[in-house]
N, C-alpha and C positions, 0 to 999 in steps of 0.2 A: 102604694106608698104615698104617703101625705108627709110632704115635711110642712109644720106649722110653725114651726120656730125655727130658730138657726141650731137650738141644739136637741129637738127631738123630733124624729121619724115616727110614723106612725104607718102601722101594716095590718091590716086587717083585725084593726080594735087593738093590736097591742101596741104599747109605747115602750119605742128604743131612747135614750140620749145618748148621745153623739160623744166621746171623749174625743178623740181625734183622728186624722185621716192616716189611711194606712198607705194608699198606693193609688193612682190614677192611670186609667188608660185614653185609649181612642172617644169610645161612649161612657165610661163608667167609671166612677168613686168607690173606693171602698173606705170603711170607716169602722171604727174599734166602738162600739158601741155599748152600753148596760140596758136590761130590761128590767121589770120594777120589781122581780125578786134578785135583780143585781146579781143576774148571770151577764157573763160577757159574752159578746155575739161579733160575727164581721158580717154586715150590713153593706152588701154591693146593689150600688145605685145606677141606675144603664138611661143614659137619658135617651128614649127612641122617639121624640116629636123628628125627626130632622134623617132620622135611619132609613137606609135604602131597606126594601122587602126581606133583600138576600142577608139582612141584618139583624130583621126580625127574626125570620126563621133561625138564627143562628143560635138565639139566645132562648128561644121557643128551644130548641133542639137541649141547648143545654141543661135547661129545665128537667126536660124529660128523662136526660140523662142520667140526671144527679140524684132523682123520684126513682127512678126505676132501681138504681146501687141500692137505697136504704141504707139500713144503719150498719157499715163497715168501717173497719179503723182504717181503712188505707186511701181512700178519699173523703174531702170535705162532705160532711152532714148539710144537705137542703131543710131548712127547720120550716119557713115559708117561704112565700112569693107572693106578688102583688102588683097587675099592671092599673096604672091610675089613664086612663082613657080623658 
C-alpha cells in the first residue's frame, strides 16, 4: 500500500480514496474508502516499521485467516493485501 496523497491509497495498481476514517487502533487505521468503479471498501492500514516479530506474525496470521474463509457472509471478505517493505 502506497499512500500518495492524503486522500488516496494505492494497493497493488488499484486506487482507493479515502472518504473518512472509521476506527483506529494500537498499529492500524481503518478508513471508508471508494475504488474507481465507486465500490465502497474498508481499507485497514497496520503500520509495522516499529512492530515487534510477535506482531508481524499476528497480522501475517490474520491474513491467512481471512484467505483461507473465502467468500462467506459471516465474516468480513479479504479482497487484497499489500505489505510496502
Amino acid at each position: 500500500m502506497i499512500k500518495d496523497n492524503p486522500e488516496r491509497i494505492l494497493v497493488n495498481g488499484n486506487s482507493y480514496w479515502i472518504l473518512r476514517e472509521l476506527g483506529r487502533g494500537g498499529s492500524s487505521v481503518v478508513y471508508s474508502a471508494l475504488d474507481s468503479k465507486r465500490c465502497l471498501w474498508a481499507i485497514k492500514c497496520v503500520e509495522l516499521s516499529r512492530a515487534e516479530r510477535h506482531l508481524m506474525a499476528g497480522f501475517a496470521n490474520e491474513i491467512a485467516m481471512l484467505r483461507s474463509l473465502g467468500d462467506t457472509d459471516r465474516v468480513i471478505r479479504l479482497h487484497d493485501w499489500y505489505v510496502h517493505k
